[in-house]
C-alpha positions as CSV (number, residue, x, y, z in Angstrom):
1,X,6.5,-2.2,-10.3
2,X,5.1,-1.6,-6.7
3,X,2.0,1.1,-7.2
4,X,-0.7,0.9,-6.3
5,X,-4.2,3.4,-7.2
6,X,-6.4,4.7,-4.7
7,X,-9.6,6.1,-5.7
8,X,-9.8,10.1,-5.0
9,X,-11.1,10.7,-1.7
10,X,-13.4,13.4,-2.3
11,X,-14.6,12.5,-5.6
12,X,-14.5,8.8,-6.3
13,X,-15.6,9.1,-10.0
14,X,-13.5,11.8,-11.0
15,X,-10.6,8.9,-12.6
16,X,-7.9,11.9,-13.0
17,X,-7.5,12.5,-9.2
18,X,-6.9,9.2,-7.9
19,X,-4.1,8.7,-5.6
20,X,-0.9,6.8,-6.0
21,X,1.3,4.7,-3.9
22,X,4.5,4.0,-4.4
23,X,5.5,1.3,-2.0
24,X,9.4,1.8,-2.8
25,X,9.1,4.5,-0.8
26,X,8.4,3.4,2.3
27,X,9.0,5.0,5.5
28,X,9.3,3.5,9.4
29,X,8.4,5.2,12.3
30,X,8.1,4.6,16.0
31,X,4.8,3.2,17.2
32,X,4.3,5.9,19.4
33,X,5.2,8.8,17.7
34,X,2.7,7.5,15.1
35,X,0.0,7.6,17.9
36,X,1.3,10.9,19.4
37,X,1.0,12.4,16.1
38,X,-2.3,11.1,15.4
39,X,-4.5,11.9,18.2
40,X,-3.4,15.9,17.5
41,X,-4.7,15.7,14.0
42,X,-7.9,14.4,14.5
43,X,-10.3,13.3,11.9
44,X,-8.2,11.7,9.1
45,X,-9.4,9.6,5.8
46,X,-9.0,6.1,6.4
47,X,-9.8,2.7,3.5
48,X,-13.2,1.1,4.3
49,X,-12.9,-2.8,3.7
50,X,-12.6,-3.7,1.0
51,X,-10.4,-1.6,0.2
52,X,-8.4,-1.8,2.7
53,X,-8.1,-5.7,2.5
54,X,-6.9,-5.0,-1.0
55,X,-4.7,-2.2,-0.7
56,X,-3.1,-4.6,2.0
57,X,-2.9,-7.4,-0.7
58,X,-1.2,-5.6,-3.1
59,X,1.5,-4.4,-0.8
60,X,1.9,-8.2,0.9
61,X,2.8,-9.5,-2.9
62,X,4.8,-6.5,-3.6
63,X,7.5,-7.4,-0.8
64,X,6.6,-11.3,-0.8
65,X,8.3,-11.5,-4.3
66,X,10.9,-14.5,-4.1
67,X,13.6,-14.7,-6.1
68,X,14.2,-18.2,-8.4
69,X,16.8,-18.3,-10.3
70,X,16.0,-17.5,-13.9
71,X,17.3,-21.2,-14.8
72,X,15.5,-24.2,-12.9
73,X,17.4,-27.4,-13.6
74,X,15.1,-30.1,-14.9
75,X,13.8,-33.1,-12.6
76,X,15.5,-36.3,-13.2
């Protein structure tokens, strides 16, 4: 399915306002324009580990899917 739920950021036991992703929507952008952009905005939320080791995880299997075909032949 490809989502995955982030706790909310401001109020971790609040289960209504937890966050999303979708990682069929995912966007690439330049390296540098990523840091560019960054060091103008400052402080930002970031994952703490482990939650950042999971959220990585999840989207690993999500694009690590291989496709078998749905009929294996059998061993002889």
């Amino acid at each position: 399915m490809g989502l995955h739920l982030l706790g909310s950021p401001s109020n971790p036991e609040d289960n209504t306002s937890t966050l999303v992703v979708d990682f069929g929507q995912i966007f690439s952008l330049p390296p540098a324009y990523l840091e560019k952009l960054a060091e103008g905005l400052g402080e930002r939320l970031r994952l703490d580990s482990p939650f950042l080791e999971h959220f990585s995880q999840s989207f690993a299997r999500y694009f690590m899917r291989v496709g078998l075909p749905s009929q294996i032949p059998a061993f002889r």
